[in-house]
N, C-alpha and C positions, 0 to 999 in steps of 0.2 A: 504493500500500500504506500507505505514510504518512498517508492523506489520511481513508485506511477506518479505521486506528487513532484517530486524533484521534475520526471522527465517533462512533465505540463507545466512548471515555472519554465523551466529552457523556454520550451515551445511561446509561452506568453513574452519573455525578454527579447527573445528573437525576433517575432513578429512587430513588438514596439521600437525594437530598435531600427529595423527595415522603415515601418512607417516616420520616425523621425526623421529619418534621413532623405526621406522623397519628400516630406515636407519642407526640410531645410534648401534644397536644391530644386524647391519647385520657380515655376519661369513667374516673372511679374505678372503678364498676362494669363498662365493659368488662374494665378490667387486672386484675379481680379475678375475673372470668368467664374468663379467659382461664389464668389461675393455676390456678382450677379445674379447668380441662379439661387443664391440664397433667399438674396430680398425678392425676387420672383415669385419665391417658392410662397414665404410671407405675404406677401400682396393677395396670390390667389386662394391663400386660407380667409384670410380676413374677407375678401370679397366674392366668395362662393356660395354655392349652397348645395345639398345632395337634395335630388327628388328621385321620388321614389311613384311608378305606377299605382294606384289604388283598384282595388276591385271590391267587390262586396253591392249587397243593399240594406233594407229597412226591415222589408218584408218580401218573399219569407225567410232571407237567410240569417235575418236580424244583428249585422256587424259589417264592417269594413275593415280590409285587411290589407297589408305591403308586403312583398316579399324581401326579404333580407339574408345576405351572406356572411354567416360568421365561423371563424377558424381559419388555418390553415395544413391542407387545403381547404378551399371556403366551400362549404353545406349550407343549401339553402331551406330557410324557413318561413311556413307563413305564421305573421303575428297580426291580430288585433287590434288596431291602432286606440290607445285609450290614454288623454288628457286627461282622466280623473285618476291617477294615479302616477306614482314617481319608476317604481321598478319595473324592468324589462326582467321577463325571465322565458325559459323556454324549457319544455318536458325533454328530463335528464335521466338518460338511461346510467341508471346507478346503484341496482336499478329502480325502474319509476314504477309507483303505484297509484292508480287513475288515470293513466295515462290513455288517449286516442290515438296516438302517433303508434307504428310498429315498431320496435329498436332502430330498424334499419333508419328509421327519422327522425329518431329522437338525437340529443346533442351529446356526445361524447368527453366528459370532463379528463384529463390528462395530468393532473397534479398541478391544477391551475386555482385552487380554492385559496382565497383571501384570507390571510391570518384575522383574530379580533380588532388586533392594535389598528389595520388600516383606516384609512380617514373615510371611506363612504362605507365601511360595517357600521361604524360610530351616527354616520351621516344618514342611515337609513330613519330612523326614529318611529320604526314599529310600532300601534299599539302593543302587537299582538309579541313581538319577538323580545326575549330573556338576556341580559347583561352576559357577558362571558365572563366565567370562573378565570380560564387563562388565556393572558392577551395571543399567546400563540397557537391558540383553537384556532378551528376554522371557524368564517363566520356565518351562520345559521342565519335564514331569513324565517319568518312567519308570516305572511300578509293574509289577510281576508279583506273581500269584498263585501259591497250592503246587498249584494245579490243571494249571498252568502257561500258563494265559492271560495275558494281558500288556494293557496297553496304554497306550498313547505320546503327548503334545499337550502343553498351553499349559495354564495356568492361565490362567483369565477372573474378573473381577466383573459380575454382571447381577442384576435384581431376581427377588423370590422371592415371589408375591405369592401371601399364606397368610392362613387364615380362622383366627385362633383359636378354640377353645371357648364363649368367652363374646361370640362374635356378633362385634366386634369384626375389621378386615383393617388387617393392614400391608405392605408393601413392600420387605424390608429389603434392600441388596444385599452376595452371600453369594460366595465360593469356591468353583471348581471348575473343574474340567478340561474343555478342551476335545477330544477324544480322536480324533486324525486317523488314529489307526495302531493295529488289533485286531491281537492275533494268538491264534489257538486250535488250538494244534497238535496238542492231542489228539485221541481219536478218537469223541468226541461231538462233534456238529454246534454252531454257537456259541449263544450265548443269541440268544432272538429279541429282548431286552431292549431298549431303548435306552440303559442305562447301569445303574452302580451306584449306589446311597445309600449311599454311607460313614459309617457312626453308630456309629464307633472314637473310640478317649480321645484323640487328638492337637488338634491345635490346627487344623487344618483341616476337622475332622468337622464335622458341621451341628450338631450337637447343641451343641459349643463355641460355635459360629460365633453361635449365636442367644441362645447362655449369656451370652457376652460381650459380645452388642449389650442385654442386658439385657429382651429379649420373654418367654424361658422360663427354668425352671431346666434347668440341665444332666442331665436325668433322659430316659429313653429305655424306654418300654412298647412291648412287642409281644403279643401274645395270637392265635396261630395255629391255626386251624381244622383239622379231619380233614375237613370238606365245603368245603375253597377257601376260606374266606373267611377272614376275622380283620379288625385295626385296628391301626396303628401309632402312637404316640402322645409328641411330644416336650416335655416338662413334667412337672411333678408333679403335675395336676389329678386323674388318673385313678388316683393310688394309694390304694388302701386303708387306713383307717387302721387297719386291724385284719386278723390271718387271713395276713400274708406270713409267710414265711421266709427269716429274711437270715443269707448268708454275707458274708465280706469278702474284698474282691479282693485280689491276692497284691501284698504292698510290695514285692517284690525280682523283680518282673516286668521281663525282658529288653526285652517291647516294650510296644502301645498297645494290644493287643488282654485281652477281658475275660477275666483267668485268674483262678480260683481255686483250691483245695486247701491240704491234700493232703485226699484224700476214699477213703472204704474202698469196694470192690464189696459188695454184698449178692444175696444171689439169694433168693427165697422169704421175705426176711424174715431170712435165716442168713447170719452172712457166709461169701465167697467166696474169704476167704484173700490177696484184692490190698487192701493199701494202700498209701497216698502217693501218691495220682494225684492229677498235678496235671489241672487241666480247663479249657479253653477254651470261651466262651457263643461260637459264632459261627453268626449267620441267614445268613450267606452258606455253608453245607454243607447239603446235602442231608441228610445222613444223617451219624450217628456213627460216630467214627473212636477206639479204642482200643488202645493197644500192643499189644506181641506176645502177653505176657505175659496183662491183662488180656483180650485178646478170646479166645485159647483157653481160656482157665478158663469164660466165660460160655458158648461154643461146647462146650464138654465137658458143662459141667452142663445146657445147654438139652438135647443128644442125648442125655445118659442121662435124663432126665424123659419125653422121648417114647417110651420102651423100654415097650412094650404099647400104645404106641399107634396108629391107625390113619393118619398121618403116614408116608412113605417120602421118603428124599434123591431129589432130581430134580433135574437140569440147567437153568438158566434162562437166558440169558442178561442177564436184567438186574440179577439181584443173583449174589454166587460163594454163598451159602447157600441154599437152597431146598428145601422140602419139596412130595409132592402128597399129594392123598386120594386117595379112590377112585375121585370125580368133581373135575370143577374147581368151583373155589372158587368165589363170587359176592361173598364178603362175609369181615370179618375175625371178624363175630358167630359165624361155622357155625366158628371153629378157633380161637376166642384162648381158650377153656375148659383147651386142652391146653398153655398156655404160661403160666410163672409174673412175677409181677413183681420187675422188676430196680429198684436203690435205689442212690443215693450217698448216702452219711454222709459229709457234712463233720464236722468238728468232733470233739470228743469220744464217744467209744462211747457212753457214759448222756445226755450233753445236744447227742447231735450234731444236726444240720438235716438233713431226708431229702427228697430228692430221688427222688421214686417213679415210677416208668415203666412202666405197667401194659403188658400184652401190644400191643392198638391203637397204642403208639406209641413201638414199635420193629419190627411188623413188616408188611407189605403184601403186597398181592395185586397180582400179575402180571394182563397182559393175557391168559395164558395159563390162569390161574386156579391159581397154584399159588403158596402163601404164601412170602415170603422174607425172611431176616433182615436188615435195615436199620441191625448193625451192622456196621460193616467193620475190617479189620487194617489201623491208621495205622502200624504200620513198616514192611510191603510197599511203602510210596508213601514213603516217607521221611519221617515225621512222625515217630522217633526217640520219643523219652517224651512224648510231647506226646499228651494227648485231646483230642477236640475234640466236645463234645454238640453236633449240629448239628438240623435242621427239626425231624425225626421225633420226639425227643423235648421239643419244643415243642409238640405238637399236645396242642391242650385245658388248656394251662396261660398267665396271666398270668404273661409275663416282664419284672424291671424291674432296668436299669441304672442306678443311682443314682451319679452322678460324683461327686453333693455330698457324700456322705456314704462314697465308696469302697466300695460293698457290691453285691451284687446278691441281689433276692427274686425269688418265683415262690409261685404260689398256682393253686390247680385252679380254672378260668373258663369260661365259655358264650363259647367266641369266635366261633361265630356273628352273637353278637348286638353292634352296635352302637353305643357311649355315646350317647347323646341329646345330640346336638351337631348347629350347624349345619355343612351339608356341600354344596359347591360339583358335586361328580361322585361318580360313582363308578367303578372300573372293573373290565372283564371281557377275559380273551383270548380273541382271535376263531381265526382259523383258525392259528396263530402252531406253528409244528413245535413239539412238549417235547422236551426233551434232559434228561438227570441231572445235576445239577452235582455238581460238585467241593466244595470250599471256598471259601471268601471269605477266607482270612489272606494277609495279605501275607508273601513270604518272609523277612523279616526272622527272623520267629520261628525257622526254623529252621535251621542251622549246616549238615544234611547236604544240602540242598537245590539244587541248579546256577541260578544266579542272572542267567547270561548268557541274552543275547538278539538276535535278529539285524531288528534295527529298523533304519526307514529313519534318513538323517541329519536333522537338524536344521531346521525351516521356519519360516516367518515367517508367520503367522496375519495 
């Protein structure tokens, strides 16, 4: 053993000694080409951004997903794109229990698990995750969702190798979970996902992760289709410099997730008589989730607007609101004539920001053909005063999370269409079951919430 160390010091003096010496003898113009391509190199981190394809929809597959390569060599996976939460993790063959991926997909750990002492074990700040005994553990994650999916594993570092805007590929390596233990004990079947994108304000988010290695700004676009598609976009490349509408995110916010308010209802343009809501941006909800308070005033004023109209209450199982016609639906074009548009006003009444949700994107059509409301009661689930605008009223709007500047915009966009960037894949679900999701917040947010969990114990990756 002694003998191996000695010969791999040679080997290491050797090699530094060779490099010093091409350094010392290098030509003015090398060292000055080389300077070049430095601050080059600097210029197109700061001024880039990675986009990423989107596929998914509302209903029925209930999420939006990106495809992402991580490792080397890079394995690709699909993730969940979800702002209501900070951690990116992905099902880790370790192996994994809950899992929907087959080994062959799931992520392969290599003796890459984070000791306690690192600065994002520290930085996660889990309800649900346990202090370490020794700083030289590994570091365990716990998160649960208010959906109350859960899941369990390791923080890992592995590369992340990503194609910026400007043609441009780097490698950086990033945080995230290795996740040995799902659990989804509700009564939808689980995500066919392979994991989440956590693009929340903590210091483990990607969004940070890449803010702080200096490639992006800390800036977070999404732009979600009503036909599956959209783009997800981390950088400032793709903001408008004109045409948004910015609110500011709330300073006295309990957690990491994007809140803002307080914000009035409007219906028709008039208001609705709810103010102070505060509001939650999270891509990990299927659908919007409003209190008690504001979803029956919007549920009272949508039933009495349909009084003469050819619309009757019907039973559905996939949403508790539902209407039919006469024949079943095909399309949302043959019945959003009879539904008016809902508004949040932040800000002041005369110069507030309006937040407009025309009829297509708050409500859908069943596989049965009969339209349903795609808002839902967040105090029957326990979301207490808490709203949560989730998918549905993202569809057909640029949404942007601005960290650098504490604000969030939103501007009416073709999310169809594609930025002219280069692009490595794209991706589509194949035969994969849909399920409804829930949320994406971590429970943190909310106080009335059961936070316990019946996980296995503790493993060693």
């Amino acid at each position: 053993m002694n003998r191996e160390k000695e010969t791999r010091k040679f080997f290491y003096f050797f090699f530094f000694y060779v490099f010093l010496l091409s350094a010392l003898f290098q030509s003015p113009e090398a060292a000055k080409d080389s300077s070049v391509r430095h601050v080059k190199l600097q210029n197109q981190k700061l001024d880039s951004s990675v986009v990423f394809p989107v596929s998914g929809n509302v209903y029925p597959l209930g999420y939006y997903f990106v495809l992402l390569n991580i490792g080397n060599p890079p394995k690709l996976f699909d993730l969940d794109i979800d702002t209501g939460s900070d951690l990116t993790w992905v099902q880790c063959d370790a192996p994994c229990n809950g899992c929907t991926k087959p080994r062959a997909s799931q992520y392969k750990p290599n003796h890459n698990t984070l000791p306690c002492s690192h600065l994002l074990c520290s930085g996660l700040n889990l309800p649900q995750s346990t202090p370490c005994a020794d700083p030289e553990d590994q570091c365990d994650y716990e998160i649960g969702y208010s959906d109350h999916a859960s899941s369990f594993g390791a923080l890992v570092s592995d590369e992340f190798p990503i194609r910026l805007a400007n043609g441009s590929t780097m490698h950086p390596h990033l945080t995230f979970g290795c996740g040995y233990d799902q659990q989804n004990p509700g009564p939808h079947p689980p995500p066919p996902t392979a994991g989440i994108l956590g693009l929340g304000r903590g210091k483990v988010g990607i969004s940070t992760q890449l803010s702080s290695l200096g490639i992006t700004k800390n800036v977070i676009v999404h732009c979600l289709s009503h036909n599956g598609k959209g783009f997800l976009s981390i950088g400032d490349e793709l903001v408008p410099s004109s045409g948004v509408t910015w609110t500011s995110l709330a300073r006295n916010s309990p957690s990491k997730n994007y809140m803002t308010g307080p914000a009035e209802l409007l219906f028709d343009g008039k208001t609705a008589g709810v103010k102070d809501i505060n509001l939650v941006f999270d891509s990990g909800s299927s659908y919007t989730y409003f209190n008690a308070e504001a979803y029956q005033v919007i549920l009272n004023l949508i039933s009495k607007d349909l009084n003469g109209k050819p619309l009757v209450d019907k039973e559905d199982k996939s949403l508790p609101v539902c209407w039919k016609d006469k024949k079943p639906l095909k399309s949302l074009d043959d019945v959003k004539k009879y539904f008016k548009t809902i508004t949040l006003r932040f800000g002041s009444q005369k110069n507030g920001q309006l937040f407009q949700v025309p009829p297509e994107s708050y409500l859908i059509i069943t596989e049965k053909g009969n339209v349903c409301l795609g808002i839902l009661n967040g105090t029957e689930i326990g979301l207490d005063g808490y709203n949560i605008i989730g998918d549905i009223f993202f569809q057909g709007i640029m949404v942007i999370y601005d960290n650098e500047k504490q604000r969030i915009g939103w501007i009416p966009s073709d999310c169809d269409k594609l930025p002219k960037v280069k692009q490595d894949y794209r991706g589509e679900l194949s035969e994969e079951e849909a399920y409804p999701r829930g949320f994406g917040l971590i429970k943190e947010l909310f106080s009335a919430t059961d936070s316990s969990k019946n996980l296995v114990s503790d493993g060693e990756l």
